[in-house]
C-alpha positions as CSV (number, residue, x, y, z in Angstrom):
1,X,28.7,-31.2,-5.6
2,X,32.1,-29.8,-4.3
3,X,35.4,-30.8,-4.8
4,X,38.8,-29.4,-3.6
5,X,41.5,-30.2,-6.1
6,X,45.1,-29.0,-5.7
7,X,46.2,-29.9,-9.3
8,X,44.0,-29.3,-12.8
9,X,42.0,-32.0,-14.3
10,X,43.4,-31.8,-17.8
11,X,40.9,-34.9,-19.0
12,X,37.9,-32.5,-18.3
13,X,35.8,-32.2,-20.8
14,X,35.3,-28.0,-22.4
15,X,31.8,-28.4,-22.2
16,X,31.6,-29.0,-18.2
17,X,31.4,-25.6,-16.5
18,X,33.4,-25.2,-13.4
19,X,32.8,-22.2,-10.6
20,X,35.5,-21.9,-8.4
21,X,35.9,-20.9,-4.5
22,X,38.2,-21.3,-1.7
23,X,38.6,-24.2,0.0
24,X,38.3,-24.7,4.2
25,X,36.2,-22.3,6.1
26,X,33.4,-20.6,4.3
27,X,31.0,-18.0,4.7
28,X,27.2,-16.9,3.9
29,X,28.3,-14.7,1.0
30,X,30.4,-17.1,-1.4
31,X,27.9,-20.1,-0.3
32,X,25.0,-17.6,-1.5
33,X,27.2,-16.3,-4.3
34,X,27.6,-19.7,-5.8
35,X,23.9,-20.8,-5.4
36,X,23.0,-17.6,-7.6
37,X,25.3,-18.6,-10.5
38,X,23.9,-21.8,-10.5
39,X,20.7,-20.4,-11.1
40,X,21.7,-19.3,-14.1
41,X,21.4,-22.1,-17.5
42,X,25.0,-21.5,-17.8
43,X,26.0,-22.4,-14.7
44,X,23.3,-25.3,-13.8
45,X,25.1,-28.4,-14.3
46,X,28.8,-26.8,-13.0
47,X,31.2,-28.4,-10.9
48,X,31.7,-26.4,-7.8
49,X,35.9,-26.6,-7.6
50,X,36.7,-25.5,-4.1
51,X,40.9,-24.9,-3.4
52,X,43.0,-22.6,-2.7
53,X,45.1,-23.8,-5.5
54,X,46.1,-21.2,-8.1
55,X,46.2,-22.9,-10.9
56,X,43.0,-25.5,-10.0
57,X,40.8,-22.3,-9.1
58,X,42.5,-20.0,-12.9
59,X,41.1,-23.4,-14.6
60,X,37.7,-23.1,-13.4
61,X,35.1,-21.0,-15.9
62,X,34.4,-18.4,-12.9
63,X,35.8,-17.7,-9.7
64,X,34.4,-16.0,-6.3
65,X,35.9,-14.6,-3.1
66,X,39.0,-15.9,-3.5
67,X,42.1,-15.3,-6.2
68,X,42.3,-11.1,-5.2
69,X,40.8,-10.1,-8.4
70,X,37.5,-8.3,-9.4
71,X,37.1,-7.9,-13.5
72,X,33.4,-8.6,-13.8
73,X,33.7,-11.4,-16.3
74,X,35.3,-14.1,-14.7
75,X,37.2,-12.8,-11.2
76,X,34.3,-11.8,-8.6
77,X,37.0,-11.3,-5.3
78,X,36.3,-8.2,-2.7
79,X,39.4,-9.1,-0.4
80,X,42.2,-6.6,-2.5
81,X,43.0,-3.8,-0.8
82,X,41.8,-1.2,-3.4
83,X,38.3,-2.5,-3.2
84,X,35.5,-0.3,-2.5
85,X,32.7,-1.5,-5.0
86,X,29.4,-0.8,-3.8
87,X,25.7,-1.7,-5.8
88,X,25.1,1.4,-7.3
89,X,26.1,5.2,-6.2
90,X,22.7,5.2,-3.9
91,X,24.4,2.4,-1.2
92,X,27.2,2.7,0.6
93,X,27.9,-1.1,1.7
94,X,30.8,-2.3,0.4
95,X,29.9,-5.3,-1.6
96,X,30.8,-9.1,-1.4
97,X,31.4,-12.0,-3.7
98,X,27.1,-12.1,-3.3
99,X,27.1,-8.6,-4.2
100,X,29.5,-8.7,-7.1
101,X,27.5,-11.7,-8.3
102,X,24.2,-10.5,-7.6
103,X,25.5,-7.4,-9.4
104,X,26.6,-8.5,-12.8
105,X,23.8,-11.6,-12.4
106,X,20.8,-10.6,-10.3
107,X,18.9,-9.7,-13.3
108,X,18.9,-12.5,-15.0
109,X,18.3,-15.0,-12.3
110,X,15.4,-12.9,-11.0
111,X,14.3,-13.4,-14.8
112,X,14.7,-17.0,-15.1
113,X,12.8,-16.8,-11.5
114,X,9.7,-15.6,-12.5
115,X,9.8,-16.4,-16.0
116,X,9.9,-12.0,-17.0
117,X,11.0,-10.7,-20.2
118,X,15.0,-9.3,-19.9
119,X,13.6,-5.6,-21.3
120,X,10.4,-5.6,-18.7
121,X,11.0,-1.9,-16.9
122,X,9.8,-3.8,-13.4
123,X,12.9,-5.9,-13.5
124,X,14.8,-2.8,-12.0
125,X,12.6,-2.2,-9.2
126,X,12.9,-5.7,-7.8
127,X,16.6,-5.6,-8.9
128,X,16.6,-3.0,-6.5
129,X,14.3,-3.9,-4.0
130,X,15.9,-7.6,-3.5
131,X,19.2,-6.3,-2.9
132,X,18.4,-3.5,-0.8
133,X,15.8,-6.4,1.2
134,X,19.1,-9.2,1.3
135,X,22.4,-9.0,-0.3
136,X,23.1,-5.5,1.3
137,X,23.2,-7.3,4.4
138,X,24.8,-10.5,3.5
139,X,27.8,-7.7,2.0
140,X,27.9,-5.5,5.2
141,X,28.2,-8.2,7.6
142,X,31.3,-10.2,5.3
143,X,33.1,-7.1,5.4
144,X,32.1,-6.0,8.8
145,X,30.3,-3.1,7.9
146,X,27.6,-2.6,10.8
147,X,23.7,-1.7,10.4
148,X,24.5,0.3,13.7
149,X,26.0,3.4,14.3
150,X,29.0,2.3,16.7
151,X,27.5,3.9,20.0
152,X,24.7,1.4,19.5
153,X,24.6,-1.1,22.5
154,X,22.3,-4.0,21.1
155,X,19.8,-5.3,23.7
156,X,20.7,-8.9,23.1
157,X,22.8,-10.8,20.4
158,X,21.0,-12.2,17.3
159,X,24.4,-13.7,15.9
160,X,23.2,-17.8,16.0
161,X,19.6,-16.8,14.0
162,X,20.6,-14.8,10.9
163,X,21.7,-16.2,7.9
164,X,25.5,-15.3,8.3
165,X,25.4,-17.2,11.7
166,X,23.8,-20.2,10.8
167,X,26.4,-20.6,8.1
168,X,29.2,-20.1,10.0
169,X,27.7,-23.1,12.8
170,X,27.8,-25.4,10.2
171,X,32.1,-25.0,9.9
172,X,33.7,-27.8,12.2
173,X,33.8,-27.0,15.5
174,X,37.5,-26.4,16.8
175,X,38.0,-29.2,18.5
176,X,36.0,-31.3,15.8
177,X,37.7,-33.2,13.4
178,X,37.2,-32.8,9.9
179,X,38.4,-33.5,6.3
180,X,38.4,-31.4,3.2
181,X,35.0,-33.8,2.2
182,X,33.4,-33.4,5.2
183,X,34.2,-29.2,4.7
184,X,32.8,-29.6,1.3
185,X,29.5,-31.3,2.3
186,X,28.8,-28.4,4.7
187,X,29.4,-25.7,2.6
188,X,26.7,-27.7,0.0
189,X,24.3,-27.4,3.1
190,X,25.1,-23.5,3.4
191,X,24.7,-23.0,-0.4
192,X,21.2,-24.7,0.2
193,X,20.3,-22.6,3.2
194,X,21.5,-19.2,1.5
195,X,19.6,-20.1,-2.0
196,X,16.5,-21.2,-0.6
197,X,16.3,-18.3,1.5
198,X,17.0,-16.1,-1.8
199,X,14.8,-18.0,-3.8
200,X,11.9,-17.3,-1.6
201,X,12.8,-13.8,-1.3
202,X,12.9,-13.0,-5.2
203,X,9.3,-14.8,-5.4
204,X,7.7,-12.8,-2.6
205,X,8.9,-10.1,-4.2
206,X,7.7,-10.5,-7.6
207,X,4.6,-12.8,-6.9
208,X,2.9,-10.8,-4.1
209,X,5.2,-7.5,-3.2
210,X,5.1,-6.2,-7.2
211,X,1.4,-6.7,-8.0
212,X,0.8,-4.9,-4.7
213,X,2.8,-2.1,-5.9
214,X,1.2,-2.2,-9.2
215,X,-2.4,-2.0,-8.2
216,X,-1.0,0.8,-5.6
217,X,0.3,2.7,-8.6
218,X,-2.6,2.3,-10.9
219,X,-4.6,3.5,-8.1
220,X,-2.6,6.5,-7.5
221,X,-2.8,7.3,-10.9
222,X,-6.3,7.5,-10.8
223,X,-6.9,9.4,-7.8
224,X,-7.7,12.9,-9.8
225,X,-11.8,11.3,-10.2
226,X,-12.6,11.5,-6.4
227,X,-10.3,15.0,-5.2
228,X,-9.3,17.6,-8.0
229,X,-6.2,17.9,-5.8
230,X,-5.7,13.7,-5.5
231,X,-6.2,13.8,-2.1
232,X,-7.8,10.6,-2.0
233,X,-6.8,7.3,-3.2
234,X,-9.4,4.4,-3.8
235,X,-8.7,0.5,-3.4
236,X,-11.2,-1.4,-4.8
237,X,-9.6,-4.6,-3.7
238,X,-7.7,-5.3,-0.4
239,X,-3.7,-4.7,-1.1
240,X,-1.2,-4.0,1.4
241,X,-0.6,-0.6,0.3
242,X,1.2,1.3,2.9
243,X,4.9,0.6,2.1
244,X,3.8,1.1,-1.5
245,X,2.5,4.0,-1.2
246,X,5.1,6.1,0.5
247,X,8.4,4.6,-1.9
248,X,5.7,5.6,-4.8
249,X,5.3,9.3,-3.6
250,X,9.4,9.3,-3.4
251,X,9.6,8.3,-7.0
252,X,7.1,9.9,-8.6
253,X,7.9,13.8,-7.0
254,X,4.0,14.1,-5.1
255,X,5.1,13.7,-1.7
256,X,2.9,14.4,1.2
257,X,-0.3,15.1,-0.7
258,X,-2.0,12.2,-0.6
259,X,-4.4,12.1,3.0
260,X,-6.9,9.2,3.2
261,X,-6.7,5.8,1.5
262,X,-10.1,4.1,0.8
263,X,-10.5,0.2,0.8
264,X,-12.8,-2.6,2.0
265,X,-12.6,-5.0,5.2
266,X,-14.7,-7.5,3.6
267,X,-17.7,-6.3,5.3
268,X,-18.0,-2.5,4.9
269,X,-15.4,0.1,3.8
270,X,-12.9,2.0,5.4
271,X,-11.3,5.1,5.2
272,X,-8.2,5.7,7.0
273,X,-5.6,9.0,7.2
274,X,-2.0,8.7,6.0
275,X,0.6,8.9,8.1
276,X,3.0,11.0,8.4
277,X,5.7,8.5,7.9
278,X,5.5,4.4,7.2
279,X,6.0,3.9,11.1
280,X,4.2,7.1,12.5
281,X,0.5,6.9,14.2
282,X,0.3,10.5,13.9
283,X,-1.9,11.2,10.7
284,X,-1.3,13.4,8.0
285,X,-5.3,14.9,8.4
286,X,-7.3,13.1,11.4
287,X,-10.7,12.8,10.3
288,X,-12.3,15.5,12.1
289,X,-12.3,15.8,15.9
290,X,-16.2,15.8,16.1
291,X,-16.7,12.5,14.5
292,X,-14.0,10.8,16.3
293,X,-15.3,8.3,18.8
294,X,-19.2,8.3,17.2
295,X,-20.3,5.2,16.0
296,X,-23.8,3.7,13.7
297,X,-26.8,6.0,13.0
298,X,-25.0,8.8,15.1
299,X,-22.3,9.0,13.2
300,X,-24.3,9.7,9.8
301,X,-26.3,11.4,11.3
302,X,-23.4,14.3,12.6
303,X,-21.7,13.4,8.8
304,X,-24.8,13.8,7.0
305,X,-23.7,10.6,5.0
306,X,-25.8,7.3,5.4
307,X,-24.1,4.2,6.4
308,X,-21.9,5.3,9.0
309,X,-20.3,2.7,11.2
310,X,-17.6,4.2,13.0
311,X,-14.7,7.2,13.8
312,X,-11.9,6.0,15.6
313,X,-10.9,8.1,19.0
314,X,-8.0,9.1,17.4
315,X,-9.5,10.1,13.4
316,X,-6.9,7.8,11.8
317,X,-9.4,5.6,10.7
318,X,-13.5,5.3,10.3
319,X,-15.8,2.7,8.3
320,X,-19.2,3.3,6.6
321,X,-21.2,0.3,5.0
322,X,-20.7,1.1,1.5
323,X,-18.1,2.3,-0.8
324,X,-19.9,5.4,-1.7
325,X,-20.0,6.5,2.0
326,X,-16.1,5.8,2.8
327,X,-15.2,8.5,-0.1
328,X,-18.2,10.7,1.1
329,X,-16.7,10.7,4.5
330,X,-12.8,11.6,2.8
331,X,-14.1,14.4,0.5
332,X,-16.1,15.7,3.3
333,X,-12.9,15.3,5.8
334,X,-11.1,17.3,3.3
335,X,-12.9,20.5,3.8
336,X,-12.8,20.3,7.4
């Protein structure tokens, strides 16, 4: 619940927790800002004190994007001219009140989250990951930082579907009238939107994005048994692995060596060529030009390997009945 006080309660009790933000219009990053601290046990059960009151908003236990301060304890403000705090050296987005927040608190809400140890090593990847995947965004648009390079002339606006503008349509129109209750019950509906949306985000990415990424990197790790050279990387369960693969050959120093990823389709196996890049169909090694485009008994018969199903036209991809076959087919491709 919100309030917008212009005087301190001096009745209130120590224990109640208060988070404080400005009062009247509001925006996606302090609406997603406060959601995140009250993720946190210590901020659960807090008031949200909303006022552009001094003294009301110093009473309050912490305060964002408002009060022109930034001391990482309780002051989270990105307004003051001096500013220029970004996430870490590697971005350059100026951050928000989300930022800040996310910042000092992301790693423990994405613990609490998904219920992690504070010391697991995987908590700084999706630290990371989820700020690189949201918050940067929500931070470059508050302080007008653009995804774009400025000669960029977008195709059509996207303004009334992102996050930022769908908070902003929920501020009284101009010519609608309004009270500081009515203001406060909106920005409640922001928070919501923004947290939700966050909430979701942290458990796609460490229910279904960081397992992926784990089996990816345990397969990588054991791609020495099929290629002395670990060429060739083995799935032996569906994962989405593309993404995976290529931010895993950036940390770990092997990239570009890696060529064909081996997996099923549920009925057969397949073998398909890396790409050169995440969005590329140009392949790092085609399968070879005389198999591409030969399908069944002919194609095991050209290969010499039984079970062959198909070669794509292009050699990016090709299938054999068995698991045996697919790696037959990349350790053969390999010398070809």
């Amino acid at each position: 619940m919100t309030t917008d006080q212009t005087s301190p309660d001096p009745k209130r009790q120590k224990t109640e927790m208060r988070i404080g933000t400005h009062s009247g219009t509001f925006h996606a990053d302090e609406a997603l800002a406060v959601f995140m601290l009250k993720l946190l046990p210590k901020y659960k059960d807090s008031a949200v004190i909303r006022s552009r009151t001094p003294d009301v908003l110093e009473a309050c236990d912490i305060i964002v994007d408002v009060q022109g301060q930034y001391d990482g304890v309780k002051h989270f403000d990105h307004h003051q001219r001096e500013f220029s705090e970004t996430f870490s050296p590697a971005f350059k987005t100026k951050l928000s009140s989300a930022g800040l927040i996310y910042k000092h608190f992301g790693k423990k809400i994405i613990s609490f989250q998904l219920d992690m140890n504070h010391d697991d090593s995987r908590l700084d990847v999706l630290y990371d990951k989820i700020y690189a995947a949201m918050i940067e965004a929500i931070d470059g648009n508050d302080n007008g930082q653009s995804a774009y390079p400025d000669d960029v002339e977008p195709a059509y606006s996207t303004s009334s579907i992102t996050l930022p503008g769908m908070v902003a349509a929920l501020n009284p129109a101009w010519n609608e009238a309004s009270d500081d209750a009515y203001l406060d019950a909106q920005f409640d509906k922001a928070s919501k939107l923004m947290g939700d949306v966050f909430v979701d985000l942290v458990k796609y990415y460490g229910r279904a994005w960081l397992p992926a990424r784990d089996l990816v990197k345990a397969a990588i790790e054991q791609r020495y048994q099929f290629d002395q050279a670990g060429r060739i990387v083995v799935f032996d369960q569906f994962v989405t692995w593309k993404t995976h693969l290529f931010e895993l050959e950036d940390e770990l120093d092997f990239k570009g060596q890696i060529m064909y990823v081996i997996y099923s389709d549920g009925k057969g196996w397949r073998v398909q060529a890396v790409p050169v890049d995440p969005n590329s169909f140009k392949s790092r090694k085609p399968l070879p030009e005389p198999w591409r485009g030969v399908r069944d008994q002919a194609l095991s018969d050209l290969t010499g390997i039984d079970g062959g199903v198909f070669v794509h036209a292009s050699g990016f991809i090709g299938g054999n009945q068995t698991r045996d076959g697919a790696l037959l087919m990349a350790q053969k491709a390999l010398t070809l």
